[in-house]
MIDO-131679 format. One line per 8 residues: number of its first residue (from 0); their letters; for each residue x, y, z of C-alpha. Coordinates in nm, 2 decimals. Example, Ala and Ser with C-alpha at 12.3 -4.5 7.8 and 13.67 -1.06 7.14 Angstrom:
<pts>
0) AS) 1.23,-0.45,0.78 ~ 1.37,-0.11,0.71 $
</pts>
This chain:
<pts>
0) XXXXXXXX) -13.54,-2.27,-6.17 ~ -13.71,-2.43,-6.42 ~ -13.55,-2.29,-6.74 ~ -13.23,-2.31,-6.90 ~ -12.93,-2.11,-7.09 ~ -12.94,-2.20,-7.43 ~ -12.60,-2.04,-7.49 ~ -12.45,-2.23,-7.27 $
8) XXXXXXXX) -12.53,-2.54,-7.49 ~ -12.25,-2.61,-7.71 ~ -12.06,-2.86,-7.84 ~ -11.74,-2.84,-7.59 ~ -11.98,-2.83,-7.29 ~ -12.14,-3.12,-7.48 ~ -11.86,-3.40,-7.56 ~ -11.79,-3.35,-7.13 $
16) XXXXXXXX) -12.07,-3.64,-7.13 ~ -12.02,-3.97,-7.16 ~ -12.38,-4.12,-7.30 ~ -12.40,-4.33,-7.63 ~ -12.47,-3.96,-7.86 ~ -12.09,-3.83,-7.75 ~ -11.92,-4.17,-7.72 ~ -12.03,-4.35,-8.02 $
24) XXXXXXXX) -11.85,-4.15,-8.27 ~ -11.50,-4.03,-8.28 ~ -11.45,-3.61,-8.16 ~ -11.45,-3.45,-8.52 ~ -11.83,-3.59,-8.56 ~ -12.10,-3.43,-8.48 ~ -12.37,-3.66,-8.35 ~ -12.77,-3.56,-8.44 $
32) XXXXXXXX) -12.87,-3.94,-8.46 ~ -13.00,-4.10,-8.16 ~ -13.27,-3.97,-7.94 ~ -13.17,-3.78,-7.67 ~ -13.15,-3.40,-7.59 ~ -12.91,-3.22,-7.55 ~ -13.05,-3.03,-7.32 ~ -13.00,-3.02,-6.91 $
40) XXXXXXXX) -13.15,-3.23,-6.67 ~ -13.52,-3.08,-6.52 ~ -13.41,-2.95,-6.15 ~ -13.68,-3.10,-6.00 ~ -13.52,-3.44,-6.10 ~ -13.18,-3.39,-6.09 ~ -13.30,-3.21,-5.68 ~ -13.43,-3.59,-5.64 $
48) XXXXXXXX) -13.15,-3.78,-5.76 ~ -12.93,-3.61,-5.52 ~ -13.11,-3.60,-5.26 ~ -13.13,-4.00,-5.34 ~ -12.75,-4.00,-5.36 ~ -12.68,-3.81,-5.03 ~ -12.89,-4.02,-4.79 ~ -12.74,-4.33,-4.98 $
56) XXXXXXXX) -13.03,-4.42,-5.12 ~ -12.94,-4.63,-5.39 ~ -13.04,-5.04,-5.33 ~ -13.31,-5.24,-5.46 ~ -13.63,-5.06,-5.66 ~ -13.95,-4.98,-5.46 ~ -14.22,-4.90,-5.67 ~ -14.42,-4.72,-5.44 $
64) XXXXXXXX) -14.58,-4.44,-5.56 ~ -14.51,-4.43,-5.94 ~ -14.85,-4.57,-6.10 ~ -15.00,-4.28,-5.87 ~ -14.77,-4.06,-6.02 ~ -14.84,-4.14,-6.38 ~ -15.18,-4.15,-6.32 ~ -15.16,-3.78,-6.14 $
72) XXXXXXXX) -15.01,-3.67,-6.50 ~ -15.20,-3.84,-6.72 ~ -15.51,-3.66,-6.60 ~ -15.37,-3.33,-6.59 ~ -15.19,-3.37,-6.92 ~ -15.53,-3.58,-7.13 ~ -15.77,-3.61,-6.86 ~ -15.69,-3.92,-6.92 $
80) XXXXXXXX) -15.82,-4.18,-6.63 ~ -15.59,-4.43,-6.54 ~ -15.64,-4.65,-6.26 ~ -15.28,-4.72,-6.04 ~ -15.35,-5.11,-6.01 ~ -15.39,-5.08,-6.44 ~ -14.98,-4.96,-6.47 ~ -14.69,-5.21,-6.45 $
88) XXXXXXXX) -14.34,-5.09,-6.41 ~ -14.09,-5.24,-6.65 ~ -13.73,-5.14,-6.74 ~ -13.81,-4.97,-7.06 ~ -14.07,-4.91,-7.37 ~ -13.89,-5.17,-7.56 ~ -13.88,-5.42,-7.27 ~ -14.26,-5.31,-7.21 $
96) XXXXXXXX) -14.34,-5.41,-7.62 ~ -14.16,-5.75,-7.56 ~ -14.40,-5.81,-7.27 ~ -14.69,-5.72,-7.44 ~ -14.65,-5.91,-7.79 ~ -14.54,-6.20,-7.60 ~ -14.88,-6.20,-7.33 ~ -15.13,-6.09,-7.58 $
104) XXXXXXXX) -15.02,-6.29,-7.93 ~ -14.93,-6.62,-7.96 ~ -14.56,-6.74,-8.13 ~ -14.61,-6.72,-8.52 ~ -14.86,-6.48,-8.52 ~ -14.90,-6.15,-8.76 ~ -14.81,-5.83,-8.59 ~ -14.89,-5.50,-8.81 $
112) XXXXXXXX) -14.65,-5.22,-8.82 ~ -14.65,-4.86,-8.99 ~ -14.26,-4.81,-9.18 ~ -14.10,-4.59,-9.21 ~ -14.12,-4.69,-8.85 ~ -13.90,-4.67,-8.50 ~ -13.68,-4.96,-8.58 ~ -13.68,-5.16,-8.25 $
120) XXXXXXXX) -14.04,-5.28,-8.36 ~ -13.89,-5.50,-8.60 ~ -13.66,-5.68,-8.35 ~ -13.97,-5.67,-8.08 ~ -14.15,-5.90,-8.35 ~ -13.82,-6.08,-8.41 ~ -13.73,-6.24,-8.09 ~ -14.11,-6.30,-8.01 $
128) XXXXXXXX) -14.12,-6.50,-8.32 ~ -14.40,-6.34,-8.50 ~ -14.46,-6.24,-8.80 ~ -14.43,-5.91,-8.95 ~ -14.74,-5.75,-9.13 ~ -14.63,-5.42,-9.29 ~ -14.94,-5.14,-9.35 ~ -14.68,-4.84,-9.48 $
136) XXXXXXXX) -14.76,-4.51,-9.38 ~ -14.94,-4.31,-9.63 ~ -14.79,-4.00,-9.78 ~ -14.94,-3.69,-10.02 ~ -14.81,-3.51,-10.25 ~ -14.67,-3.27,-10.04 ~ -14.46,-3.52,-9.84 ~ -14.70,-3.56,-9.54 $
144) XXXXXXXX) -14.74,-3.90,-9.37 ~ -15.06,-4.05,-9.20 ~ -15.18,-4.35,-9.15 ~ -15.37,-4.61,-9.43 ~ -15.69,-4.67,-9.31 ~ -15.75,-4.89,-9.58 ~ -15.44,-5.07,-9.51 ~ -15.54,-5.14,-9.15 $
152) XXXXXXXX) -15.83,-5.27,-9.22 ~ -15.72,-5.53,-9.49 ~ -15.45,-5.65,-9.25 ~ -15.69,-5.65,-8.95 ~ -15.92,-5.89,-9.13 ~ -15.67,-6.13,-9.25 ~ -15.68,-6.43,-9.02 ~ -15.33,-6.45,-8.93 $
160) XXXXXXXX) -15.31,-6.11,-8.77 ~ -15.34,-6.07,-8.40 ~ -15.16,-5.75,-8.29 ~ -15.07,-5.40,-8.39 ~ -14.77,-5.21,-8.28 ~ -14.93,-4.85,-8.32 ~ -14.66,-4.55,-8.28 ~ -14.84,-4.27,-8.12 $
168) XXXXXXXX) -14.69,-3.99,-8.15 ~ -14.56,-4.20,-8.52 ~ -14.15,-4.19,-8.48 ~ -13.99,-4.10,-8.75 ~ -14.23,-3.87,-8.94 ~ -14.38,-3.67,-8.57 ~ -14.74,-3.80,-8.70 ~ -14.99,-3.75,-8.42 $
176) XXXXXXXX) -15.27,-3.99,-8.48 ~ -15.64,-3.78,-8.45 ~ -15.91,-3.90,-8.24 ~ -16.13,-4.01,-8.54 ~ -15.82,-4.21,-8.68 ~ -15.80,-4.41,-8.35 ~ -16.14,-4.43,-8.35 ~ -16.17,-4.59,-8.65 $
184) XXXXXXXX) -15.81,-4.87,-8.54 ~ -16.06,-4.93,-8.22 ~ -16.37,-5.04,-8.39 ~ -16.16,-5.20,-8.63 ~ -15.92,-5.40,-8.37 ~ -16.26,-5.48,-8.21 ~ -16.43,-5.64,-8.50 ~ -16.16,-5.82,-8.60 $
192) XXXXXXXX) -16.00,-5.92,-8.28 ~ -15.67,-5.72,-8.29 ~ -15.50,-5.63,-7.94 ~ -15.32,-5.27,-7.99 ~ -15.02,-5.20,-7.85 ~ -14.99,-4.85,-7.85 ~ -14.60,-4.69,-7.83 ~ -14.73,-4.34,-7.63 $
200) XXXXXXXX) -14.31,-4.24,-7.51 ~ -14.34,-3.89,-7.74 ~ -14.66,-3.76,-7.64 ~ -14.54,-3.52,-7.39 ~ -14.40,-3.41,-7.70 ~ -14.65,-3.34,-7.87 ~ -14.62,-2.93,-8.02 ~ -14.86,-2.64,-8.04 $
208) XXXXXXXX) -15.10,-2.75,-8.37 ~ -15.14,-3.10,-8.26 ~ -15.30,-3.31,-7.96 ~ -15.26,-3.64,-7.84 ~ -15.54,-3.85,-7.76 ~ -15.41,-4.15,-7.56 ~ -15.53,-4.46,-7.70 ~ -15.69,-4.59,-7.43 $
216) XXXXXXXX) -15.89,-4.31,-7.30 ~ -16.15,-4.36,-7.59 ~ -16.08,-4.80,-7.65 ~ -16.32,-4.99,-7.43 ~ -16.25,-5.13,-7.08 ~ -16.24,-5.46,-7.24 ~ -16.06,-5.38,-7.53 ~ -15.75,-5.60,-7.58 $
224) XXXXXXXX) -15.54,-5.32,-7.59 ~ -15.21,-5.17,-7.37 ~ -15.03,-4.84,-7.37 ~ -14.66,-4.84,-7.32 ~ -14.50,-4.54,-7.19 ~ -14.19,-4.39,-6.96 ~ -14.09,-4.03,-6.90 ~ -13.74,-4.11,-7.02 $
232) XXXXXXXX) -13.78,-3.93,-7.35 ~ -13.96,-3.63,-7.30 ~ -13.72,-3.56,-6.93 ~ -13.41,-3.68,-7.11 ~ -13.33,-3.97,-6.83 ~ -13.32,-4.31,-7.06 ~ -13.02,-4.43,-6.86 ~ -13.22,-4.45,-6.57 $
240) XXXXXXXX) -13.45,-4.74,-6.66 ~ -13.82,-4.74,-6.62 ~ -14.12,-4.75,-6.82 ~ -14.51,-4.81,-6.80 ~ -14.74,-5.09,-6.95 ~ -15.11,-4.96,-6.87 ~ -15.34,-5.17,-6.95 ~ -15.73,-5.15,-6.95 $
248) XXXXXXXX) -15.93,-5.36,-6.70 ~ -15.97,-5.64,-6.88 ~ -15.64,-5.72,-6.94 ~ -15.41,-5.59,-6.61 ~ -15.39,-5.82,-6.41 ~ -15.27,-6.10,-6.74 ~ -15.06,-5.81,-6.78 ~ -14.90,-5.81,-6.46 $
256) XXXXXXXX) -14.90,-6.11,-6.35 ~ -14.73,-6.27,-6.65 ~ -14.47,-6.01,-6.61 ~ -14.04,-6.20,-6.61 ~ -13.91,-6.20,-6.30 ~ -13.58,-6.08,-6.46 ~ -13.78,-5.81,-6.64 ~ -13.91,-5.64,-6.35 $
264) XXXXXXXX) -13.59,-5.65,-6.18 ~ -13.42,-5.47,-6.46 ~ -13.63,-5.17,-6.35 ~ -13.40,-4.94,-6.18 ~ -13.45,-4.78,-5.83 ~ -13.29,-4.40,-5.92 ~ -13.55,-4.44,-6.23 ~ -13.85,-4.46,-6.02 $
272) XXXXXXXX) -13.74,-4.17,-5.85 ~ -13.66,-3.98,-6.15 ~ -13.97,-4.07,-6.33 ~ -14.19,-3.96,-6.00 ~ -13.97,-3.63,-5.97 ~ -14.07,-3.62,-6.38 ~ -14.47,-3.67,-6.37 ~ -14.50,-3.50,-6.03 $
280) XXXXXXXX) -14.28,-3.18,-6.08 ~ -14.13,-3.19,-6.42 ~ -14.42,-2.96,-6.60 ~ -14.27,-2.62,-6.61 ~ -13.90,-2.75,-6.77 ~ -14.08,-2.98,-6.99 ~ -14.31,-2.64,-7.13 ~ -14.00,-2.53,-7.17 $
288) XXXXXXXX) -13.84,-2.75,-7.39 ~ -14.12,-2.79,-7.61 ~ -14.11,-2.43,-7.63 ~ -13.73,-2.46,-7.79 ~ -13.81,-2.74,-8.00 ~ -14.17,-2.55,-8.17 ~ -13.84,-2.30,-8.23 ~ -13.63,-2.51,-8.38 $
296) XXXXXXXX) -13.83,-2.73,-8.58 ~ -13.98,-2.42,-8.75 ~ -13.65,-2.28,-8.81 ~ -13.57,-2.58,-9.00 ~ -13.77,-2.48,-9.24 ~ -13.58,-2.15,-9.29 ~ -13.24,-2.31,-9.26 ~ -13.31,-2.60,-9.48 $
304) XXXXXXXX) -13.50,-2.44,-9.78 ~ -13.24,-2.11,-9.77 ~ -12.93,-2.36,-9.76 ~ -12.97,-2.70,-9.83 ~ -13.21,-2.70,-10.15 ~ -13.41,-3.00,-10.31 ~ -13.46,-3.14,-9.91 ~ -13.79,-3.28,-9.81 $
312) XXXXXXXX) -13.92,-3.17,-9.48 ~ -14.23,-3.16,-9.29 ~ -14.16,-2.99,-8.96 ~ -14.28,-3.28,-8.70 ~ -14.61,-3.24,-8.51 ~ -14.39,-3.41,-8.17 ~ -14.07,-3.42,-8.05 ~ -13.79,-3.36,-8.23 $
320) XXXXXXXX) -13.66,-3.59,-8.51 ~ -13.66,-3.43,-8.87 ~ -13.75,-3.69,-9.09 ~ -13.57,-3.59,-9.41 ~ -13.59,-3.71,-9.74 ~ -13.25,-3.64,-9.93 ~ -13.37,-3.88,-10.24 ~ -13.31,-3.56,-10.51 $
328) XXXXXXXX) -12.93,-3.53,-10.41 ~ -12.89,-3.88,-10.52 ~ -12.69,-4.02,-10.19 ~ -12.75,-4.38,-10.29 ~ -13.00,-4.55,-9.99 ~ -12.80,-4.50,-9.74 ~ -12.76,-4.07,-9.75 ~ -12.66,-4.08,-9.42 $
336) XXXXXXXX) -12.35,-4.27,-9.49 ~ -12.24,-4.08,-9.71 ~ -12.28,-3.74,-9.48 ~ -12.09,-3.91,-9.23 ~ -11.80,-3.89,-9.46 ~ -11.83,-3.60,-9.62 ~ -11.95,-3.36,-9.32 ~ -11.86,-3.56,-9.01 $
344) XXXXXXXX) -12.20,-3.54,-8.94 ~ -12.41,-3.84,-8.75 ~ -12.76,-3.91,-8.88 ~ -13.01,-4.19,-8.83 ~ -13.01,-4.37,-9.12 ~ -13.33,-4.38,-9.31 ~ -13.30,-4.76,-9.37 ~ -13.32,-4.84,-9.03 $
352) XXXXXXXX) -13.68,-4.72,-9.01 ~ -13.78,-5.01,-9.29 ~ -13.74,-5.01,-9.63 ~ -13.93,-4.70,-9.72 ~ -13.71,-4.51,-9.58 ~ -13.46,-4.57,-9.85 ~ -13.29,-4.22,-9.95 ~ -13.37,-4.09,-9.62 $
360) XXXXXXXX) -13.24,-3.97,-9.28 ~ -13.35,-3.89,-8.93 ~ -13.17,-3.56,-8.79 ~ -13.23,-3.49,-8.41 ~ -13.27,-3.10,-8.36 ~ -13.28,-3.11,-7.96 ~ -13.03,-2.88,-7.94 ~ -12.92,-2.49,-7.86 $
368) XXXXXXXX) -12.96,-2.30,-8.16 ~ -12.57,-2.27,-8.22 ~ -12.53,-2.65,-8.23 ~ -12.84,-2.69,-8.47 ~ -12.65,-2.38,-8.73 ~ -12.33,-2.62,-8.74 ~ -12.55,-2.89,-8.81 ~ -12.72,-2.72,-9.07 $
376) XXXXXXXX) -12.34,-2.61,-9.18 ~ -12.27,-2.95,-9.23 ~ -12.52,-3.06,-9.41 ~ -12.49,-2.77,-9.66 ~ -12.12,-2.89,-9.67 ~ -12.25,-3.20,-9.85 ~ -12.42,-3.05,-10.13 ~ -12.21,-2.70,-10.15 $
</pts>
């Protein structure tokens, strides 16, 4: 059985779980803030956890047979070619960012980031002691984000700069970067000198309308450039820690080799089996899924412009994170504060995301339809 029963997703069922989302806020609030889904877990994983559990299979991590895995997936999902001895395991994307700033740029250095942008990119430059280069996203008139071009190139060139932290699929606005864009950051980061460090967790996400071209599939093999990666956002299985730094040719084995002894051994041994259960067998649930979240982000639209007026919203292109702008009802900066009070509602604040996200929040919609009307409820609540 690969589906699920969305009615059966609700918020008593819910609070019975005892992850961040339903612990970090007292019963009368409804979290929608941090990424995870609410969904349940893909059979085909949850099959190989237990049988991991039954024959007591639970000591220290073998990696055997994950890079094969991911590369398996990669092709059939991109036709994407990715080389096994190019992947190295790490306990998580943000783990695999800290590695890669730290190999490829040297302390001090300018590192370019996109805000409104996922906010653990600021404390990756942070504790590596570099220096942050902002390039905002760029937005139209009708509220749509994409990248400067302009803006890359002008940081690219300035001496100083020696790394860019690219989000692709971009978290929080659900931009999906076209192949003529990162065609363009590759012959820039080339001329220039640039290593790109491309965040690629959401592209499983990616919805019906938009594709993702994985950055290294068109940067040359001796590009200074990495992807990092897990399948703990699109399968749902974060707490089970694992996560992918492929690199290209040129730079694997630095890659590798440099890689913290303590940081390899904070990779967890039921998240290589969950992550091979994911790329192997994890297709038909994840179809699925995106399936309910093309639903939900278009009902959004609906729900929000029927009930909760004056809203910006631009229904992602992947995942699920509803990157709202809530500037008209005059919240102060911090709106989600202030719908925390009023609604009992948990948002991601917009200010986490840089300072362009002032007068914004980040809703999560990875939900059953019944949770995402109460949500909708409350935020109506605020303004009613």
């Amino acid at each position: 059985m690969t589906g699920f029963d969305l009615d059966a997703i609700t918020v008593e069922t819910l609070r019975e779980r005892r992850s961040v989302k339903w612990r970090e806020f007292p019963p009368d609030v409804l979290p929608a803030f941090v990424a995870e889904m609410d969904f349940p877990l893909a059979p085909p994983i949850a099959a190989a956890l237990h049988r991991a559990v039954d024959r007591s299979d639970t000591g220290y991590r073998s990696l055997v047979g994950l890079a094969e895995a991911f590369a398996l997936y990669a092709d059939r999902s991109w036709q994407w070619g990715v080389d096994p001895a190019d992947v190295t395991v790490v306990p998580d994307v943000v783990s695999g960012l800290v590695h890669a700033v730290a190999t490829l740029t040297e302390p001090g250095a300018g590192v370019v980031v996109n805000p409104p942008v996922y906010h653990p990119f600021f404390t990756v430059i942070s504790i590596t002691k570099r220096t942050l280069v902002e390039v905002p996203m760029s937005r139209d008139t009708d509220g749509r984000y994409g990248l400067d071009l302009d803006g890359l190139a002008d940081a690219f060139a300035r001496p100083d700069v020696s790394a860019f932290l690219l989000c692709s699929p971009h978290n929080p606005t659900g931009t999906v970067p076209t192949r003529h864009e990162l065609e363009i950051i590759a012959e820039l980061a080339d001329r220039h000198g640039v290593a790109v460090i491309s965040d690629e967790i959401h592209a499983p996400l990616v919805l019906p309308g938009a594709t993702h071209v994985p950055y290294l599939a068109l940067a040359a093999p001796t590009a200074r450039a990495v992807a990092v990666t897990s399948a703990s956002k699109a399968w749902n299985i974060p707490g089970l820690k694992c996560g992918q730094v492929i690199s290209t040719p040129a730079l694997s084995s630095r890659i590798s080799r440099r890689l913290p002894l303590a940081m390899s051994f904070g990779v967890g041994h039921l998240g290589v089996i969950a992550q091979i259960a994911a790329y192997m067998d994890g297709a038909e649930w994840l179809r699925r899924v995106n399936e309910v979240l093309d639903a939900n982000r278009r009902r959004l639209v609906v729900d929000l412009s029927e009930r909760v007026p004056d809203v910006g919203y631009i229904p992602p292109e992947a995942s699920y994170l509803a990157w709202l702008d809530l500037n008209a009802w005059d919240l102060g900066p911090d709106p989600a504060e202030v719908i925390l009070e009023r609604a009992r509602l948990a948002l991601s604040p917009g200010l986490d995301f840089g300072s362009q996200g002032r007068g914004f929040a980040r809703l999560n919609f990875a939900t059953s339809p019944g949770v995402l009307e109460e949500i909708v409820d409350r935020l109506a609540s605020v303004v009613q």
